[in-house]
mmCIF file of the N, C-alpha and C atoms, coordinates in Angstrom:
data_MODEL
# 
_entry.id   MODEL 
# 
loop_
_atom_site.group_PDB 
_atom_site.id 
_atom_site.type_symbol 
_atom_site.label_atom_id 
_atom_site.label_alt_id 
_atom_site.label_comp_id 
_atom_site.label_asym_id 
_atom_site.label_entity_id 
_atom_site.label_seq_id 
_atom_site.pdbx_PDB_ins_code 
_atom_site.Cartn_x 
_atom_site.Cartn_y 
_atom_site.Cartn_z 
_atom_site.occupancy 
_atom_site.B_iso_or_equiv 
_atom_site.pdbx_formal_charge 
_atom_site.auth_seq_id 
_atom_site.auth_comp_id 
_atom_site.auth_asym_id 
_atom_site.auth_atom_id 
_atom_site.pdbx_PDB_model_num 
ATOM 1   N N  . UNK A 1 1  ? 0.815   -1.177  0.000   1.00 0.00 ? 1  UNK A N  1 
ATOM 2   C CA . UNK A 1 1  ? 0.000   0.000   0.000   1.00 0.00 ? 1  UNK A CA 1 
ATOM 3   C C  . UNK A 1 1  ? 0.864   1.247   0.000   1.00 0.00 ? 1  UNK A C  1 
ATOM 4   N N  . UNK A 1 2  ? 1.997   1.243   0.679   1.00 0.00 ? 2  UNK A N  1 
ATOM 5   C CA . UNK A 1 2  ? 2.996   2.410   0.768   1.00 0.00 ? 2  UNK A CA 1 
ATOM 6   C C  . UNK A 1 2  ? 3.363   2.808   -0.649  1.00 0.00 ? 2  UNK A C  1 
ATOM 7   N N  . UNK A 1 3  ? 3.758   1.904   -1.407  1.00 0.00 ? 3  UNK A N  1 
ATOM 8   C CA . UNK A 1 3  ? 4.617   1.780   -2.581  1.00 0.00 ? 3  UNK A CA 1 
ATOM 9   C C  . UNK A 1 3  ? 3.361   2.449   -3.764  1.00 0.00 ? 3  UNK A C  1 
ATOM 10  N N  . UNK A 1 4  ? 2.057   1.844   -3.407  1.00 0.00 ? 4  UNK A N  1 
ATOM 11  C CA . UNK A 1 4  ? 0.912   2.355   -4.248  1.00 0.00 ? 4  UNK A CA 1 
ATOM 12  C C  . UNK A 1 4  ? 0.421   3.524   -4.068  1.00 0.00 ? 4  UNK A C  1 
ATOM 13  N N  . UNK A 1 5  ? 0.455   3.982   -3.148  1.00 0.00 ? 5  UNK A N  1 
ATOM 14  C CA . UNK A 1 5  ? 0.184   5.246   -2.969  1.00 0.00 ? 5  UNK A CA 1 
ATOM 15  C C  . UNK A 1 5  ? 1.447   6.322   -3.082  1.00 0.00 ? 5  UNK A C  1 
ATOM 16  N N  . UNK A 1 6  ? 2.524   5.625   -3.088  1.00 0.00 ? 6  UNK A N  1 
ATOM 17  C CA . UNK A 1 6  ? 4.082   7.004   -3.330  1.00 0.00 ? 6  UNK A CA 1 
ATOM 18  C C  . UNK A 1 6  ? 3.436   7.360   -5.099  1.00 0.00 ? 6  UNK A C  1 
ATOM 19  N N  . UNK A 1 7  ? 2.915   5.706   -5.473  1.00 0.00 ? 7  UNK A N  1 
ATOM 20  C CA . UNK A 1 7  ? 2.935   6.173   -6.603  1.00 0.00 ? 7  UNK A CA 1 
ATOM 21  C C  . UNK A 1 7  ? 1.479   6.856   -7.254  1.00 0.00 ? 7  UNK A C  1 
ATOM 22  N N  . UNK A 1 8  ? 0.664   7.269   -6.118  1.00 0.00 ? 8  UNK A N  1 
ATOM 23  C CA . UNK A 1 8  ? -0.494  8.308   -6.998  1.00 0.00 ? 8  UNK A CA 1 
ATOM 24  C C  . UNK A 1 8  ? -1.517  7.537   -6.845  1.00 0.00 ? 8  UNK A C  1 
ATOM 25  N N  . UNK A 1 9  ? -1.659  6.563   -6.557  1.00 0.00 ? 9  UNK A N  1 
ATOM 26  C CA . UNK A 1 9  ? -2.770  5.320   -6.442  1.00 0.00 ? 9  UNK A CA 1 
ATOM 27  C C  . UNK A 1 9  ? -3.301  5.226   -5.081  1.00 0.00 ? 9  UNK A C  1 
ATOM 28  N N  . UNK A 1 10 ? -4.768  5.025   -5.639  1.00 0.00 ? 10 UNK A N  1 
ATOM 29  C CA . UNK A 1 10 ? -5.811  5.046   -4.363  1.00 0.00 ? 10 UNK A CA 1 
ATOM 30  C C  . UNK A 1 10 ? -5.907  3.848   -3.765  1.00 0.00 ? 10 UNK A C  1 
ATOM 31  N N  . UNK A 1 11 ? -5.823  4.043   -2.500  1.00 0.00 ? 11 UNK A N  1 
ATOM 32  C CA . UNK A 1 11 ? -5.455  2.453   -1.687  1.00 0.00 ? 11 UNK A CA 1 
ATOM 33  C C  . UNK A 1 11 ? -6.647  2.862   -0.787  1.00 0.00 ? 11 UNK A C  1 
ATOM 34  N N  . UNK A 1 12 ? -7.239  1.475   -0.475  1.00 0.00 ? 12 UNK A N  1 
ATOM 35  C CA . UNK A 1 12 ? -8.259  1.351   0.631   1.00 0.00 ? 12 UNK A CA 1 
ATOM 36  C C  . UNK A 1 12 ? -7.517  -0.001  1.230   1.00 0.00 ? 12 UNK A C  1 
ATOM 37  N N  . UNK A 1 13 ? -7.534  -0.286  2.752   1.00 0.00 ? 13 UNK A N  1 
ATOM 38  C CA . UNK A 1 13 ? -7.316  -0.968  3.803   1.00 0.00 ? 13 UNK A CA 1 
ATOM 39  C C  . UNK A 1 13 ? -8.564  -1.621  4.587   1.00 0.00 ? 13 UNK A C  1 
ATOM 40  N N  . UNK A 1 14 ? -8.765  -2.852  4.696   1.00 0.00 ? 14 UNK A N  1 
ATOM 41  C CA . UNK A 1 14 ? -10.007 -3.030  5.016   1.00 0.00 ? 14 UNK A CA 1 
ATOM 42  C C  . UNK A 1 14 ? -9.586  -4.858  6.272   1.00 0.00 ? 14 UNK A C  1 
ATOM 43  N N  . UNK A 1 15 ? -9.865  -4.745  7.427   1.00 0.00 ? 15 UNK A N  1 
ATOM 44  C CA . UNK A 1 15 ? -9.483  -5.882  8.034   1.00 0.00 ? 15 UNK A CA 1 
ATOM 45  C C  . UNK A 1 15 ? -10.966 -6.143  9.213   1.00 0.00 ? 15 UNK A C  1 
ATOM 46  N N  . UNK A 1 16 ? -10.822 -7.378  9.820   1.00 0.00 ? 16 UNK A N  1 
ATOM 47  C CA . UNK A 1 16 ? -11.909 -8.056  10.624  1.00 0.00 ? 16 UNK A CA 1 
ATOM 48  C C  . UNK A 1 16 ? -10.967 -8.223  11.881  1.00 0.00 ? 16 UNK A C  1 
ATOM 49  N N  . UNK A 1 17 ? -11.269 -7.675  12.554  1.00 0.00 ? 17 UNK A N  1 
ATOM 50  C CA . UNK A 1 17 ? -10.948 -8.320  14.086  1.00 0.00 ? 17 UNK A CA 1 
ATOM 51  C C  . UNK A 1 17 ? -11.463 -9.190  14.697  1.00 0.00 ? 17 UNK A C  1 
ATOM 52  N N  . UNK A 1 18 ? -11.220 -10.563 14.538  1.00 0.00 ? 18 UNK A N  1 
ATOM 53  C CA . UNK A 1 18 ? -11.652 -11.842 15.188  1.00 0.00 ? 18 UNK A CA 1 
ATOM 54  C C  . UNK A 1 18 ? -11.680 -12.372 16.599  1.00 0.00 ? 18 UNK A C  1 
ATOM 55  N N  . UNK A 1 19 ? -10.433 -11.697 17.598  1.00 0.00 ? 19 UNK A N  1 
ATOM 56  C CA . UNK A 1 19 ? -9.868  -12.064 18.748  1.00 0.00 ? 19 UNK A CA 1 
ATOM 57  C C  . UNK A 1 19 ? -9.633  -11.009 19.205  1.00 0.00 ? 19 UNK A C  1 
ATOM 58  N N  . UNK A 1 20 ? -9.580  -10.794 20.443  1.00 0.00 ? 20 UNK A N  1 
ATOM 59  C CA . UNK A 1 20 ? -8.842  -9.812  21.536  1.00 0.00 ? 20 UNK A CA 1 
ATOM 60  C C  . UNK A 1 20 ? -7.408  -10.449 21.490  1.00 0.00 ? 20 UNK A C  1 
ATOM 61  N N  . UNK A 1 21 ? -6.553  -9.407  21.699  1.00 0.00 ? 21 UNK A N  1 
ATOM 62  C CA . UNK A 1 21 ? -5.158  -9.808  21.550  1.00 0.00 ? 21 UNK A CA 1 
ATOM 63  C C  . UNK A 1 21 ? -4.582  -10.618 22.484  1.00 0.00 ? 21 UNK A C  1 
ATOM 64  N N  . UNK A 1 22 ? -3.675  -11.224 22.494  1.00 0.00 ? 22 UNK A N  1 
ATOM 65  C CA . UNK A 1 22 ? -2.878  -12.288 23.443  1.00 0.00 ? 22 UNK A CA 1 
ATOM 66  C C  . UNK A 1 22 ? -2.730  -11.571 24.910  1.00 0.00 ? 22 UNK A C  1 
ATOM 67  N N  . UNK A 1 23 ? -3.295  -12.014 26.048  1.00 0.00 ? 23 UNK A N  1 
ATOM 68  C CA . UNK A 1 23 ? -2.948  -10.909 27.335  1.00 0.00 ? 23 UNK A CA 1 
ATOM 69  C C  . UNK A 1 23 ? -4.091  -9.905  27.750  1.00 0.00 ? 23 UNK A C  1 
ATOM 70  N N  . UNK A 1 24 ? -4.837  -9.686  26.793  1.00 0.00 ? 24 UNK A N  1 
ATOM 71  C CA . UNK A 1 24 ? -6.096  -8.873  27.357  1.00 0.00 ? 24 UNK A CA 1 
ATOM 72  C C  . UNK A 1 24 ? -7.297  -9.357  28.232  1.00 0.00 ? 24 UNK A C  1 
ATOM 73  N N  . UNK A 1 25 ? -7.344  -10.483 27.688  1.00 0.00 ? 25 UNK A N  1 
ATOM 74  C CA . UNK A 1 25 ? -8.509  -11.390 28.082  1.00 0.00 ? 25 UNK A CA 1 
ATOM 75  C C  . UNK A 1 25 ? -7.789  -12.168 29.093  1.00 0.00 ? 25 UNK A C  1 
ATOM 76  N N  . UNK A 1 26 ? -8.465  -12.680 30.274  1.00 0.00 ? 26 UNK A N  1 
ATOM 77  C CA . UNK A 1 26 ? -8.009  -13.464 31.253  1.00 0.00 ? 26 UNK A CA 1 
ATOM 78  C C  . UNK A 1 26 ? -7.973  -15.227 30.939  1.00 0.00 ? 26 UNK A C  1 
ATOM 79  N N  . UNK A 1 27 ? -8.153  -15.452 29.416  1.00 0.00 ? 27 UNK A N  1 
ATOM 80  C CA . UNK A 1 27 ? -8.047  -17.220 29.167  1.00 0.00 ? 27 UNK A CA 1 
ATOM 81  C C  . UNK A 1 27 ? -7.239  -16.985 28.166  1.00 0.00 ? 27 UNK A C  1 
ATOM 82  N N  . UNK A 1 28 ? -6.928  -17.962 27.495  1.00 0.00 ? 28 UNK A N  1 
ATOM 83  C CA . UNK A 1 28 ? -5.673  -18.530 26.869  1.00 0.00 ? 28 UNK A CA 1 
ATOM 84  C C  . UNK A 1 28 ? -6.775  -18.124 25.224  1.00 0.00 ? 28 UNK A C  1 
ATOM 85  N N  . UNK A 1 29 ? -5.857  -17.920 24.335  1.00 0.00 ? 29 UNK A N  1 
ATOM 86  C CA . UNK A 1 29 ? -6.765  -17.366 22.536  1.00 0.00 ? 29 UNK A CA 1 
ATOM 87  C C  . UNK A 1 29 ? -7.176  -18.520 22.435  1.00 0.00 ? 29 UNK A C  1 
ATOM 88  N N  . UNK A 1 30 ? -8.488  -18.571 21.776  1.00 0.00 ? 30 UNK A N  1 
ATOM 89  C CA . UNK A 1 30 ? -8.825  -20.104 20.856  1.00 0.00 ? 30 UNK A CA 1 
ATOM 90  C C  . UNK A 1 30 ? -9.430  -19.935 19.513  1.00 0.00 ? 30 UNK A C  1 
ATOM 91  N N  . UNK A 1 31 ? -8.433  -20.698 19.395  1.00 0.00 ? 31 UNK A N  1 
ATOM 92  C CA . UNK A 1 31 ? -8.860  -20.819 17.593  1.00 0.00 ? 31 UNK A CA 1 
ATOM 93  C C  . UNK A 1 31 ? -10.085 -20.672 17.138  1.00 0.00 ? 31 UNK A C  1 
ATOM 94  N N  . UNK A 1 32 ? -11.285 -21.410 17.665  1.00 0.00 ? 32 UNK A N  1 
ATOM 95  C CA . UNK A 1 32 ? -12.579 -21.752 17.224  1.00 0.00 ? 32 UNK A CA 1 
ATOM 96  C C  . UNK A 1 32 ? -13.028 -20.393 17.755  1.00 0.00 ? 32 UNK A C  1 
ATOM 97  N N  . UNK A 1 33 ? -12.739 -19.395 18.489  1.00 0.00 ? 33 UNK A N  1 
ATOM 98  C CA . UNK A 1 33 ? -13.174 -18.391 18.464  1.00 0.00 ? 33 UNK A CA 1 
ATOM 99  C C  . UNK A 1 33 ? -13.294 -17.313 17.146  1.00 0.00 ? 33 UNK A C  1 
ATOM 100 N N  . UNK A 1 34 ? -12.240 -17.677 16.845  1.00 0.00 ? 34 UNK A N  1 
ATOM 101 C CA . UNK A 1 34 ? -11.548 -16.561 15.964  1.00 0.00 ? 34 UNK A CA 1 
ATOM 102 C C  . UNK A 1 34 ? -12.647 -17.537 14.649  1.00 0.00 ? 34 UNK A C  1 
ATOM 103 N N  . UNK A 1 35 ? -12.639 -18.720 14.100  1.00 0.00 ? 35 UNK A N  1 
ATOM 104 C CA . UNK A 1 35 ? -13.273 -18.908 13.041  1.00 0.00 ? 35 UNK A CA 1 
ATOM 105 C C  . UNK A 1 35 ? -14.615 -19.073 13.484  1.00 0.00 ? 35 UNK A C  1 
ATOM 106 N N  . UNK A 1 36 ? -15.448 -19.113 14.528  1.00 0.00 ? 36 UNK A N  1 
ATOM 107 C CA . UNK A 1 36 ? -16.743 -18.481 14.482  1.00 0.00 ? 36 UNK A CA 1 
ATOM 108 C C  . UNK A 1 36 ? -17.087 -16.912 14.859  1.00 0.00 ? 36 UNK A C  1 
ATOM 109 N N  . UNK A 1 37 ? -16.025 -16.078 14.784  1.00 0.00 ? 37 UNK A N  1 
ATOM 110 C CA . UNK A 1 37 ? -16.266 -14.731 14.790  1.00 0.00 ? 37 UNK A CA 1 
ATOM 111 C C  . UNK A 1 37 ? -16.171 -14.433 13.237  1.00 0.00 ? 37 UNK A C  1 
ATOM 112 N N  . UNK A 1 38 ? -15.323 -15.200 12.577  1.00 0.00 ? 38 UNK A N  1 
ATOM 113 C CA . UNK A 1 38 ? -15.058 -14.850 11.081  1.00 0.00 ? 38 UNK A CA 1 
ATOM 114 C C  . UNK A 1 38 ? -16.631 -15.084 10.140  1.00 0.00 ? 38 UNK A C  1 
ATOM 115 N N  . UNK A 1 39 ? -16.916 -16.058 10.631  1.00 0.00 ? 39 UNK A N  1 
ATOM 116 C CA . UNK A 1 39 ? -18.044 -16.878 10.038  1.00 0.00 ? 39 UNK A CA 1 
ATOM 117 C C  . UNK A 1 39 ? -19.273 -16.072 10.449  1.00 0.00 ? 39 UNK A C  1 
ATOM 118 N N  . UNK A 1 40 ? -19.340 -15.187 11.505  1.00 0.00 ? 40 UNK A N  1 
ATOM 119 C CA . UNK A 1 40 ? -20.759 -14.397 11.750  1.00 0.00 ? 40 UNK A CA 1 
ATOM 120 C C  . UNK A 1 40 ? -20.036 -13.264 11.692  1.00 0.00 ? 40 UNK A C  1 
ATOM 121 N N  . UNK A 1 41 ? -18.916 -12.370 11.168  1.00 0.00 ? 41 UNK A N  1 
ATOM 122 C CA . UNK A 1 41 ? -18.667 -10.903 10.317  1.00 0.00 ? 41 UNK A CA 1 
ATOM 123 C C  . UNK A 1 41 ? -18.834 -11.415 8.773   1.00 0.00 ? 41 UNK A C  1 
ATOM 124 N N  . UNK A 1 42 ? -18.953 -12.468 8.024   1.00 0.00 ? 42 UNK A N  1 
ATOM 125 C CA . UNK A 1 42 ? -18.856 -12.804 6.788   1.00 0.00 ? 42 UNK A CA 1 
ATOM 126 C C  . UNK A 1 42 ? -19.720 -12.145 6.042   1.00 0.00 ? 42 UNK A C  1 
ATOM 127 N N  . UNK A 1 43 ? -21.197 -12.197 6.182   1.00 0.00 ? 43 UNK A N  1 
ATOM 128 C CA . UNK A 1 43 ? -22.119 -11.458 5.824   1.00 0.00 ? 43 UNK A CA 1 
ATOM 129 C C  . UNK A 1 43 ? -21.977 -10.081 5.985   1.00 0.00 ? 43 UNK A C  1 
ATOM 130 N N  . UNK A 1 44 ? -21.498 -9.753  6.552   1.00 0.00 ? 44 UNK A N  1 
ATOM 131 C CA . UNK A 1 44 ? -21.645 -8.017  6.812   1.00 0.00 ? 44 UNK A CA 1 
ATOM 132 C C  . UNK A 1 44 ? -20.520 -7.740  6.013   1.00 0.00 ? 44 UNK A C  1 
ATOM 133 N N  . UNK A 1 45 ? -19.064 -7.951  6.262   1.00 0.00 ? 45 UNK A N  1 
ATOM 134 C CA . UNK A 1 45 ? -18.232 -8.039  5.178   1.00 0.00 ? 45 UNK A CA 1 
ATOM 135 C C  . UNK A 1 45 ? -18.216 -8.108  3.717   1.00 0.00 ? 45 UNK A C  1 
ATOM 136 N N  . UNK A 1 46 ? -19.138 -8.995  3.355   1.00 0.00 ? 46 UNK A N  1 
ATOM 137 C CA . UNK A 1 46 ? -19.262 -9.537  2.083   1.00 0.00 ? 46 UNK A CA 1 
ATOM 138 C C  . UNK A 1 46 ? -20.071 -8.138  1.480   1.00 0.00 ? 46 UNK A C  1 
ATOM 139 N N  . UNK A 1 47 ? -21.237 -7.800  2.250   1.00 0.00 ? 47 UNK A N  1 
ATOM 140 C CA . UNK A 1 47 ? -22.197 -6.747  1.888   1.00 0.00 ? 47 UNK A CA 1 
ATOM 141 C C  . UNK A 1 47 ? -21.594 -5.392  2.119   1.00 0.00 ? 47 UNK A C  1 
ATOM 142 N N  . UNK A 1 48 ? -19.996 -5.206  2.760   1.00 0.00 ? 48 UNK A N  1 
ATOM 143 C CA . UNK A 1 48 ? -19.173 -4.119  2.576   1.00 0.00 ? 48 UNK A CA 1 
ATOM 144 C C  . UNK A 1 48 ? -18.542 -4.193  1.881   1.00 0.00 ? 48 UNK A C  1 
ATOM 145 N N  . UNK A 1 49 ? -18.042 -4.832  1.031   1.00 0.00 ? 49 UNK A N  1 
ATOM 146 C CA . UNK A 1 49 ? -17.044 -5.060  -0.043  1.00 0.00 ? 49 UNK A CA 1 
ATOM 147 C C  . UNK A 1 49 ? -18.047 -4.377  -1.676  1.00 0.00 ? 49 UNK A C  1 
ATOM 148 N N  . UNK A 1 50 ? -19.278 -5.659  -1.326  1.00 0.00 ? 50 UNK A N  1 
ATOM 149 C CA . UNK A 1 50 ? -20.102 -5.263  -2.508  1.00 0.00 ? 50 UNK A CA 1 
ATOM 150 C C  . UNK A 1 50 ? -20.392 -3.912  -2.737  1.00 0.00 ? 50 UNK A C  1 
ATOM 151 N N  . UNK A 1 51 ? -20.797 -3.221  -1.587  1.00 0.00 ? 51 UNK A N  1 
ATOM 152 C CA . UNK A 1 51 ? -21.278 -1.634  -1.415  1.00 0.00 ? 51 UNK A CA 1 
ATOM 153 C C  . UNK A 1 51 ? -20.100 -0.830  -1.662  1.00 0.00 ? 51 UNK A C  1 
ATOM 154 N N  . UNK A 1 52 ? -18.770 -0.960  -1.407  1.00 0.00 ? 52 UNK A N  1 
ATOM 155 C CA . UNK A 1 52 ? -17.252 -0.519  -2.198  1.00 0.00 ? 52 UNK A CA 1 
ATOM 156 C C  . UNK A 1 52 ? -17.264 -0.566  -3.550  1.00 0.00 ? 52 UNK A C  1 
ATOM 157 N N  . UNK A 1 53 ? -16.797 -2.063  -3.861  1.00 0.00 ? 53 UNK A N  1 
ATOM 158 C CA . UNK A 1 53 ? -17.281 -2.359  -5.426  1.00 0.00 ? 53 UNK A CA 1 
ATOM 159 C C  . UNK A 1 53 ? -17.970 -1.459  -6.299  1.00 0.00 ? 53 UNK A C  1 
ATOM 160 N N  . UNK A 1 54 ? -19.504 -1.101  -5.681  1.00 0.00 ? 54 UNK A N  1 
ATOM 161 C CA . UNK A 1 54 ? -20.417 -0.683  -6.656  1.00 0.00 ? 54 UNK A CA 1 
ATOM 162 C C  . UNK A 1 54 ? -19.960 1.121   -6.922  1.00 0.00 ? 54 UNK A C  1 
ATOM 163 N N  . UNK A 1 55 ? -19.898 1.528   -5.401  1.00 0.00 ? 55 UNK A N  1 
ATOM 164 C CA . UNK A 1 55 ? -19.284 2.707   -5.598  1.00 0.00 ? 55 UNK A CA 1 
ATOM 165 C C  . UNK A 1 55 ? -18.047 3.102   -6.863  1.00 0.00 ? 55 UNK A C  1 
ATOM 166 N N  . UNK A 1 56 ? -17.304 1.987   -6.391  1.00 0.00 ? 56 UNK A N  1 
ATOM 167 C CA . UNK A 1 56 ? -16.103 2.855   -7.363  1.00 0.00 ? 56 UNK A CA 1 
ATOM 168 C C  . UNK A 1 56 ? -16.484 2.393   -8.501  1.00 0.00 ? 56 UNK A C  1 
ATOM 169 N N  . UNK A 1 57 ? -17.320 1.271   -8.762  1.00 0.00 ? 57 UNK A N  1 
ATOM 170 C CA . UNK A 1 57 ? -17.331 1.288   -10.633 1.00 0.00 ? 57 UNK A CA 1 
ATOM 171 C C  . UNK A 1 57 ? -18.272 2.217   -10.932 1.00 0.00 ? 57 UNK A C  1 
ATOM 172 N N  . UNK A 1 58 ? -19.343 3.271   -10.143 1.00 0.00 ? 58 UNK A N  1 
ATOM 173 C CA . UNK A 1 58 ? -20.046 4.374   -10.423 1.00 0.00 ? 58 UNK A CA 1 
ATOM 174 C C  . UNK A 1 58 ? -19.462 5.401   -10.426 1.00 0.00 ? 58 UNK A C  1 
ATOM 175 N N  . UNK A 1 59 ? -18.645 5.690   -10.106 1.00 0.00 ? 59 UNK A N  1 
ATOM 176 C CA . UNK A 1 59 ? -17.458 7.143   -9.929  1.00 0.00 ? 59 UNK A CA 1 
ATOM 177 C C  . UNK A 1 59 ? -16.537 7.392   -11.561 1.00 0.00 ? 59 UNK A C  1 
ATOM 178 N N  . UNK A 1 60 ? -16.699 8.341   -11.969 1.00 0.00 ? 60 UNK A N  1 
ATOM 179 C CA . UNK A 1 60 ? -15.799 8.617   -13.046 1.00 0.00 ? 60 UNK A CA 1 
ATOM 180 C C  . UNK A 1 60 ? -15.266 8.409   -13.246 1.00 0.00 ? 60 UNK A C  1 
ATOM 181 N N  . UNK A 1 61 ? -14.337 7.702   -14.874 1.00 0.00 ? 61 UNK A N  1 
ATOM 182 C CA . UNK A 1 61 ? -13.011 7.178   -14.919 1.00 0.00 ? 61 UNK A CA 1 
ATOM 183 C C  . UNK A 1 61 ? -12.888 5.775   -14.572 1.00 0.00 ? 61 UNK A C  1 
ATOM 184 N N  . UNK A 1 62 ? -14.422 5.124   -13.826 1.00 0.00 ? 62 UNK A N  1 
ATOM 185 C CA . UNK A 1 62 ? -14.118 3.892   -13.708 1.00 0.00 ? 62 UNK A CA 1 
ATOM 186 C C  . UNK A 1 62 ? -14.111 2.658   -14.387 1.00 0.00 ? 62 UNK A C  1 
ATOM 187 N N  . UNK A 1 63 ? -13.284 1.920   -13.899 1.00 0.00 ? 63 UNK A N  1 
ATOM 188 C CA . UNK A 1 63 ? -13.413 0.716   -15.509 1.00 0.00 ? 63 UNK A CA 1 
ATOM 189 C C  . UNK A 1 63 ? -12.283 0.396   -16.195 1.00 0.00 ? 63 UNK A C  1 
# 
């Protein structure tokens, strides 16, 4: 993204936070947390990406 944007290019950043970090929480991380948090942001995700998508292919110049 650094390198794309030195060079003039529009960068969007987009991530899911699955877990509280190592040490915050008083139990040990678990995996199955993190892939049933992934699995119920999926939908909302999916329907933010699409709603991105549509935007920029409606914006001028797009294509």
């Amino acid at each position: 993204m650094i390198a794309a944007a030195y060079l003039g290019m529009r960068v969007l950043g987009i991530s899911c936070v699955t877990n509280m970090a190592a040490g915050i929480l008083p139990r040990p991380l678990d995996h199955a947390e993190v892939i049933r948090a992934g699995k119920e942001a999926g939908p909302r995700f999916v329907g933010l990406l699409r709603a991105i998508l549509a935007r920029l292919e409606s914006e001028p110049g797009a294509g």
